[in-house]
N, C-alpha and C positions, 0 to 999 in steps of 0.2 A: 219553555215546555211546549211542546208540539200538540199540535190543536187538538189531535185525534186520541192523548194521552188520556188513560181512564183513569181515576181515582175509585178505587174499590176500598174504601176503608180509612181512611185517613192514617191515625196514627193507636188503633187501637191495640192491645195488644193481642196473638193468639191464643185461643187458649191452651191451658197448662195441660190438657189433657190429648191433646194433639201436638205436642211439641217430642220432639226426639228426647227420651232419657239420658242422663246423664250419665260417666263411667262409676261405675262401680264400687273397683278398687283406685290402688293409688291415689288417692285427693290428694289433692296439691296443696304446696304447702301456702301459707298466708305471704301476702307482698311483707319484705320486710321495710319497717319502719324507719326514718332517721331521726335526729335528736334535732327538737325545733321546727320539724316539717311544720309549714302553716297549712291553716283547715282548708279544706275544700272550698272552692267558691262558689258563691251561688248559681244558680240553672241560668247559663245562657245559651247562644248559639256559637258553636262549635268552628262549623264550617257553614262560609255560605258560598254556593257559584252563584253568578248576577249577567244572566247571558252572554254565555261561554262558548266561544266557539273558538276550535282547534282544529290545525290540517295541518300533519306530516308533507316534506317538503315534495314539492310536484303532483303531488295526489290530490286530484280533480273533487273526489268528495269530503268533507271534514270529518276529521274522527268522530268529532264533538259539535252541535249544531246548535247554537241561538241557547244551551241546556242552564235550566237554574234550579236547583236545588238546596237544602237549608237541612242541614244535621245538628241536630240539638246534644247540648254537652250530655254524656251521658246514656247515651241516646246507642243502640245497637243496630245497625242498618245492614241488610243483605243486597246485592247488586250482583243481578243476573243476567245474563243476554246473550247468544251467540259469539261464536269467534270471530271478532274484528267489531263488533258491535260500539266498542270505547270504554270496556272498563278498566281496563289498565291505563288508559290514556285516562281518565280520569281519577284514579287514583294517584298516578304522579303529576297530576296538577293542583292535587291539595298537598301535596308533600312538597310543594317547587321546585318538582324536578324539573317539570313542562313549565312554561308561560301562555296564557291565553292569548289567542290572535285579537279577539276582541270579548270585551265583557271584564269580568272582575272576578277575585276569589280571593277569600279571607280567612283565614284562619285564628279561631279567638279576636279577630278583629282586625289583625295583623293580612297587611296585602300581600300576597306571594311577589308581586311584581316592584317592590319599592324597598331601595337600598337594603339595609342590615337586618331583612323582615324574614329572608327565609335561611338563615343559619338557627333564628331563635326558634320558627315555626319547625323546622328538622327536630329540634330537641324536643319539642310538645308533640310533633305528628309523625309515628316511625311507620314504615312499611317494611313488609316482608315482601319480596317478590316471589314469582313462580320456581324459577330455577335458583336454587341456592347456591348456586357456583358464580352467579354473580355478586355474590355478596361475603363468601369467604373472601379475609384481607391476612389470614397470618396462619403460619406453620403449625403451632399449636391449639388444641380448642380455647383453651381458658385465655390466653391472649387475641383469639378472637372475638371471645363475649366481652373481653372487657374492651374491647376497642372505642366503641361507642360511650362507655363514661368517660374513657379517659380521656378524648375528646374534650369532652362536656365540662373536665378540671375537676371530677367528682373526685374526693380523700379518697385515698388508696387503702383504709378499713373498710370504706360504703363499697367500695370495686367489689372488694372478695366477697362479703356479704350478698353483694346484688349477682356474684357471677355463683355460688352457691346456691341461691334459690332457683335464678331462672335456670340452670341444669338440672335441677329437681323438679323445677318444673313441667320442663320435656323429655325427664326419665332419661338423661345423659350423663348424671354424675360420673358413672363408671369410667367415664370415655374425657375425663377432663383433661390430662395428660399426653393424650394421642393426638395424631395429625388428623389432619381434615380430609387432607386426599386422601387416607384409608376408611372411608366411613362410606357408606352405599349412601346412593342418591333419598332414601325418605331421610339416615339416621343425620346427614346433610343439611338436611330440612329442618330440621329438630333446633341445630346449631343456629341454623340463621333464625328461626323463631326467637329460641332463650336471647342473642345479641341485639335483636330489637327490647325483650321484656327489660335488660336489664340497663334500658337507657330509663326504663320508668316514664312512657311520655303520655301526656293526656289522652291522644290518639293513636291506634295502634289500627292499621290500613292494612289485611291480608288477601293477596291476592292470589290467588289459588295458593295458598301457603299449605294444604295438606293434600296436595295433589298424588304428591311421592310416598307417602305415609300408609301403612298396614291402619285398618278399622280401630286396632286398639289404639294406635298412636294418633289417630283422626280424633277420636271419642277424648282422650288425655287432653289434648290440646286446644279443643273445643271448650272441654271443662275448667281448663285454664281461663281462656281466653272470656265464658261466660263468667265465671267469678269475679274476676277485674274489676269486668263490665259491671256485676250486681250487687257488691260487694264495696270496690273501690272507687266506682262510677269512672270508669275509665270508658271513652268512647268507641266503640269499634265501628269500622268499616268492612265488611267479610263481605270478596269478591268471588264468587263461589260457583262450581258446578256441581256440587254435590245437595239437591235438592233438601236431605234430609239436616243439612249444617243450616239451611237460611230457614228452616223451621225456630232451628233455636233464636233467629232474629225478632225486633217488635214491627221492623216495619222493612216489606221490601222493595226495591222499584227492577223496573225490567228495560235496562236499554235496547233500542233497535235501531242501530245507524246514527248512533249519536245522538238521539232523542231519549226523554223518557216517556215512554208507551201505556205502561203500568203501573200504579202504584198500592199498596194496602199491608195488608196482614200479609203473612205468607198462607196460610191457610183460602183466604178471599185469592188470591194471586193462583194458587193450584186449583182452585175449582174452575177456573175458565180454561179451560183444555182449550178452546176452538181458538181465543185469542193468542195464548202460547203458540199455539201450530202455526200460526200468520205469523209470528214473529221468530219460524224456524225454532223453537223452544217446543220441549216434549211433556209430556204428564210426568211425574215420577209415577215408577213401574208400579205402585201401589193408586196410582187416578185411574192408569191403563186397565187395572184388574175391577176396578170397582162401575165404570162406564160398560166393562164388557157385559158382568151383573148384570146391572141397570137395563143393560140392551135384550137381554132375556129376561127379562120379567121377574126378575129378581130384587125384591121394594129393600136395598141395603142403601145406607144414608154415603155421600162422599166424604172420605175418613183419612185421615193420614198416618196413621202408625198401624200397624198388624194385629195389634191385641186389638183395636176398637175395632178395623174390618172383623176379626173371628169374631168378636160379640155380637155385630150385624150380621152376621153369616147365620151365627145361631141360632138370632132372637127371628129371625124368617126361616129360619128351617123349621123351629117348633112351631110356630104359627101354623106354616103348610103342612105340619105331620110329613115332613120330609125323613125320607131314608138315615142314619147314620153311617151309612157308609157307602161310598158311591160308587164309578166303576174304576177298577184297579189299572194302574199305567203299565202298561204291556210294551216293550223297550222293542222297536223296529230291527227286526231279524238284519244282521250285519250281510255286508258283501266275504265271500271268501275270502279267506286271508292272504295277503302275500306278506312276502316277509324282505324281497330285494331291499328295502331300504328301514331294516330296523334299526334301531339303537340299543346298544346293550352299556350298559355302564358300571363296572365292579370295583367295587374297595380303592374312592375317590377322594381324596385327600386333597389340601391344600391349605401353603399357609401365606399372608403377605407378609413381605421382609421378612424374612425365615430367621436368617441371620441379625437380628437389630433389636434394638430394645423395645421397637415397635411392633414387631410380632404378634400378626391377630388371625388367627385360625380360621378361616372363613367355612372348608368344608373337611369333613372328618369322618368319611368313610360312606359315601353315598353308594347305595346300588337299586339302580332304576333301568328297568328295560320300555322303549318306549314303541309301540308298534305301527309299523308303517301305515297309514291310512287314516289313523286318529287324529281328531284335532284337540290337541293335549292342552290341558295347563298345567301348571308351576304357579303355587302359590305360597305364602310365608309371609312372619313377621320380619320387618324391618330390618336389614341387617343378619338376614337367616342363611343366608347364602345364593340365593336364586341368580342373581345377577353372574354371578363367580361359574356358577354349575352351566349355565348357556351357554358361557364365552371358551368353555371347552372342548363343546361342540363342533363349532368349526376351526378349534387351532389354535383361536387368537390366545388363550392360555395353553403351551403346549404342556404333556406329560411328561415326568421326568426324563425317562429313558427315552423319549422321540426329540428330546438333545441332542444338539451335536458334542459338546464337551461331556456328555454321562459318563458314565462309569460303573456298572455295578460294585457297590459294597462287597465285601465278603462277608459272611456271617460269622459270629464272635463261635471260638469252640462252644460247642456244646449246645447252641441255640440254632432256632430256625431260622430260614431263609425269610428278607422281610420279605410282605406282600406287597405286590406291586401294583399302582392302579393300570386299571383294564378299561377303554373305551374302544368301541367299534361300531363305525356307523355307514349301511352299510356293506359295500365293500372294503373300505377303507379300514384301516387298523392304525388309530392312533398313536400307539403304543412305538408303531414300529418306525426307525430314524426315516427308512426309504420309499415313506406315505409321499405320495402325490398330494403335497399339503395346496397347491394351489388347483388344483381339481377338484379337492375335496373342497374349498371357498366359493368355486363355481357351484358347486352343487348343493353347499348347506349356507343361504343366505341367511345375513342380519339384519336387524333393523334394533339399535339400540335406544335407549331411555332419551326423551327428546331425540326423532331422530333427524329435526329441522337444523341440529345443530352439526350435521353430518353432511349438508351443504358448502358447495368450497367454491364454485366455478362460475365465469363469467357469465355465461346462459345456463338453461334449464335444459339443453340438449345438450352441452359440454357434460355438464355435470350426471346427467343420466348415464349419458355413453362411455363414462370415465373406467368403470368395470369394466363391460362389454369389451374394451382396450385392451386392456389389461388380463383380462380371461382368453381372449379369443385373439391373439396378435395375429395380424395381418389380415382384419376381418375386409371384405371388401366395402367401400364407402353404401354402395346400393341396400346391402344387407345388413347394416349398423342403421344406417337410417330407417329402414322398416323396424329394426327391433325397439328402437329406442322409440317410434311412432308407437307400437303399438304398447308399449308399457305405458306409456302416458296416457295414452285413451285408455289403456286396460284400469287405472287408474281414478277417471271419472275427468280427467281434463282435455284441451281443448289442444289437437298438437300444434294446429295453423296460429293460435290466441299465445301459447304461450312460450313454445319452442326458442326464441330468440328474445323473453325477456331475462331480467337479472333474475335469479331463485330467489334472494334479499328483499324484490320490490313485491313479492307475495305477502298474499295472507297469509297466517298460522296452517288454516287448514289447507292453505295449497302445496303449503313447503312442505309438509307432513306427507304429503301424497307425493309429492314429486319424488321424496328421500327413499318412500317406499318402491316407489320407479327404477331405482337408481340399483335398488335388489333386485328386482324382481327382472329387469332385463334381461339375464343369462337364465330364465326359467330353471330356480336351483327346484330338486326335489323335493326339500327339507327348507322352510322356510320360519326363524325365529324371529319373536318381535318381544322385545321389551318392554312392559307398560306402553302398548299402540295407541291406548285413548287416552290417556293421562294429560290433562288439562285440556280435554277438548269439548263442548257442547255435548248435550246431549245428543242432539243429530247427528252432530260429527263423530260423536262414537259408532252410534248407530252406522255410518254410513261406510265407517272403517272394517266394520266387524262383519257387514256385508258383501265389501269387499275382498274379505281373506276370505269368506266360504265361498265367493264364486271362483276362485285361484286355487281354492282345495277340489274345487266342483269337476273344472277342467284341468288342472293339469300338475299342480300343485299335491307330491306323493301325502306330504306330513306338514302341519301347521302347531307350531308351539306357542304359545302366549305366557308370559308372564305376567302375573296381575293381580291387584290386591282390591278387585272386585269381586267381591263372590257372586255377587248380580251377573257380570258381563260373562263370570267362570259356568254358572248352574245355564244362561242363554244358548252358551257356545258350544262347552267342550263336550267331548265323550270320555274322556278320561282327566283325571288332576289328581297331581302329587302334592304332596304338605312337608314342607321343607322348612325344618327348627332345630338350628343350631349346627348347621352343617351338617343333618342328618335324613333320611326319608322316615318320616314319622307315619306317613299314610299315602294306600297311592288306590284310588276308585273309581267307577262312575260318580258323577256328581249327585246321581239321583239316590247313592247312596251314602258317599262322604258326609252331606252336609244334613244327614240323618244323626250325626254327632256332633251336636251341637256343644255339649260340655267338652269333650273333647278339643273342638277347634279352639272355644273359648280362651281353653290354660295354654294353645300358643299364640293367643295375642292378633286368633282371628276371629272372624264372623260367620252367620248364613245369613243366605239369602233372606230379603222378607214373606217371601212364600214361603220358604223353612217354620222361621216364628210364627205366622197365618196359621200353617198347619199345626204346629204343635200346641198351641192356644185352642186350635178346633179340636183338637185330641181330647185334651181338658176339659171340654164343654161335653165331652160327648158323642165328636163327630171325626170320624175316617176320614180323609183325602188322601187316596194315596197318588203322588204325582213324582214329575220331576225334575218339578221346582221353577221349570219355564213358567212366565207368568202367562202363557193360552192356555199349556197342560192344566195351571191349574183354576185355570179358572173355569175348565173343561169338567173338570175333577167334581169342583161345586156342582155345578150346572146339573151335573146327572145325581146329586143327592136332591135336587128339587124333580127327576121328571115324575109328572104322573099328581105333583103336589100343584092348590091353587096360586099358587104363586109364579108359576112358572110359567111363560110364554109359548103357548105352542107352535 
């Protein structure tokens, strides 16, 4: 444990009134039982590391440094830290994926490093990983869940039973008989979840396991995984960026460089903003709102849910004979329209394997126009279609008739002509066979779901320049080399540092940046990003979503996001569409959408927490009208205190 490591708290637990609620509906159903299981055994220690130190091969720093830490059976642990910090490295060194360079770790007692120790510890310690494409192993779902007992020799009646619950458990019955590769990367996620639950192992290690996941399937999955844990004393490890998930933990620690820095409650852990910030780690947007308070003279306590902020909000408003209603958000008069590079989208259909038993409708009549200059989102539950409606954009799923084998149908006597789908973005007319499809790929860039894994080349300038090639043949060497320099600095990296190393031998968040380099080369107008911050820090979000408005700022027409942040959606966008079941359900300003809160609910999304803040303040009595950025609103408050004693002048 590194010297400078604070213990805030030991092992108390938070309290129940600051912990994030639980879902709703769907409860899950109960672990089911086998005949003869023996009792539980008594409280010991789970996992211990015993000065752990770990380095990936040639890399001058250790992932993992001198680190010892002791997880008690039973025991729910959150583990937080920037990207490249060691928590994936340490989570597959309790699972024996990793061996320690030096030090020791034990599992139940059992040493990860000594003969027939870690085939037994796999079956008591499962992990979920980040991407769940590494962990599909079979064609079918239901022969992917059960891969894991059958391993394990588990009777082929406890298989179907265990592959029965844990699909109930992650709301994937429907989907038991279908392939994997037709499933979008959260409902993916789902699958490699339930195939860990249904090994049933003492330890269950999530590491960013709901990274992909819409709010409601975050919340399901959490509720799962806390019942286990409270219920069946099942151990968890939750390796998590999503601050409001390691609330529901009892104790969390914070690595930084392979140390551990922090330890406590999670609640002790979020009140030190200043130590977070030194460890590149950010407040959750609800610390940010309540410091800014605090900073105006605003006497509200440090609070971690929404209803307990609006209750401080209130009980200092009535205090100070504050106003009930404060000054109204007045939305920044727009630049003149242009319209060169709109998107229009009409009666969008699509189905995968159209033809096959596997046939799954992805989109069923979308019509979205989307205006050039907005920086749009695209949001939806799980499997709504989002991913399918982008990749039509630039091509990569063409329109029927922009085939080359098409044919129009004739229509049956008597009936009408079908309707055709209609995309144009634009000058370009998707529709039609003799679209300049690779003009249009220059000019409407992607950046796909993880787009570190869109990495192929032996350096970080091959791999940049690879489009640029390809877009622009016979660029001259002088003018490829400025382009590709300056995407990489456009970027936030270093061209001299890292132009001629491997893209492999990066960090997370450098690949990420480079991948985005790699688009962003040929300056398209139209620039889409699929889940851009998904499993990244909170900085590293932050730093990403900085960097697409300065690329909208200068030169970038339209920026799209897809994302099942409402946080990162209400921050960013000026306009977002709600996309459930292949359909456009709602398409608004943000500062209006997520004023329908019951609405987004029944499709299996959320709002913001300045949304709930507000509407809680409603209830008590008080106006904020914002939009939902966490300064607007905290701008919002601020001016229902002026002129009251409470207020800082």
């Amino acid at each position: 444990m590194s010297e400078e490591q604070i213990n805030i708290g030991g092992e108390k637990k938070a309290p129940q009134a600051e912990r994030l609620s639980a879902a709703q509906n769907n409860t899950p159903p109960a672990l089911p039982a086998e005949e003869g299981q023996a009792p539980k055994a008594a409280a010991e220690d789970a996992v211990v590391l015993e000065g752990v130190t770990f380095s990936y091969n040639e890399q001058p720093v250790p992932a993992l440094n001198n680190l010892s830490l002791t997880v008690k059976k039973g025991e729910f642990l959150a583990v937080i830290g920037h990207n490249g910090s060691g928590k994936s490295t340490l989570a597959r060194l309790i699972n024996g994926l990793l061996l320690p360079d030096k030090g020791k770790v034990t599992v139940f007692g059992m040493d990860t490093s000594e003969g027939k120790n870690p085939t037994e510890i796999r079956k008591r310690a499962g992990i979920v990983f980040q991407n769940p494409d590494n962990q599909m192993v079979a064609s079918i779902i239901e022969d992917d869940v059960a891969f894991g007992p059958e391993n394990l020799g588990v009777p082929r009646e406890e298989i179907g039973r265990r592959i029965d619950w844990a699909l109930r458990a992650v709301g994937m019955e429907a989907y038991r008989e279908g392939a994997p590769s037709r499933l979008s990367g959260g409902q993916k996620q789902r699958i490699a979840i339930a195939g860990v639950l249904a090994i049933k192992p003492d330890i269950i290690i999530l590491d960013e396991s709901t990274a992909m996941l819409d709010p409601r399937g975050r919340r399901e999955v959490m509720e799962v995984v806390s019942r286990l844990n409270r219920e069946e004393g099942m151990t968890v490890i939750l390796i998590t960026h999503f601050m409001e998930e390691a609330l529901l933990a009892g104790r969390t620690i914070v690595l930084n460089r392979g140390e551990i820095v922090m330890e406590g409650t999670p609640a002790e852990i979020f009140l030190h903003s200043e130590r977070l910030e030194a460890y590149n780690l950010s407040l959750p947007r609800i610390g940010k709102i309540c410091k800014r308070l605090q900073g105006a003279g605003i006497p509200v306590a440090d609070c971690l849910s929404p209803e307990v902020l609006a209750d401080e909000i209130a009980a200092a408003a009535k205090q100070a004979g504050a106003a009930t209603s404060g000054e109204r958000y007045v939305p920044a008069p727009k630049a003149a329209d242009e319209h060169d590079w709109d998107i229009d989208i009409r009666d969008l259909t699509f189905t995968y394997s159209s033809k096959s038993p596997f046939a799954s409708h992805a989109l069923n009549g979308i019509d979205l126009h989307i205006s050039q200059g907005e920086f749009f989102g695209i949001i939806g539950h799980t499997g709504s279609g989002k991913s399918t409606l982008v990749q039509h954009l630039n091509a990569l799923i063409k329109l029927p008739q922009a085939q080359k084998k098409y044919r129009p149908k004739k229509p049956k006597k008597g009936q009408p002509a079908p309707v055709l789908p209609h995309i144009s973005v634009g000058q370009f007319d998707l529709a039609d066979k003799k679209c300049n499809f690779l003009n249009l790929r220059e000019s409407v860039g992607m950046v796909f779901q993880y787009p570190e894994y869109q990495l192929f080349a032996e350096t970080v300038y091959a791999d940049v320049a690879f489009g640029l090639k390809n877009f622009r043949k016979g660029i001259e060497k002088e003018e490829e080399e400025r382009c590709v320099r300056e995407a990489i600095e456009m970027v936030g990296l270093s061209y001299q540092e890292i132009k001629d190393k491997s893209p492999f031998d990066l960090s997370g968040g450098q690949k990420r940046r480079v991948a985005i380099a790699g688009v962003i080369v040929t300056r398209p107008h139209i620039l889409i990003l699929d889940e851009p911050a998904a499993g990244l820090d909170p900085l590293g979000k932050q730093e990403i979503m900085e960097l697409l408005h300065k690329l909208h700022r200068e030169w970038c027409s339209t920026v799209i996001i897809v994302s099942h942040d409402m946080d990162e959606i209400a921050d960013n966008c000026t306009m977002a569409a709600v996309i459930s079941k292949g359909r456009v359900a709602d398409c608004a300003p943000p500062r209006e959408l997520f004023r329908r809160e019951e609405e987004l609910t029944s499709l299996g999304l959320d709002v913001p927490l300045t949304a709930k803040a507000a509407a809680c303040l409603a209830k008590l009595g008080y106006t904020v009208d914002t939009d939902f950025t966490c300064d607007d609103f905290a701008d919002r408050v601020i001016s229902l205190f002026k002129g009251g004693e409470s207020h800082a002048q």
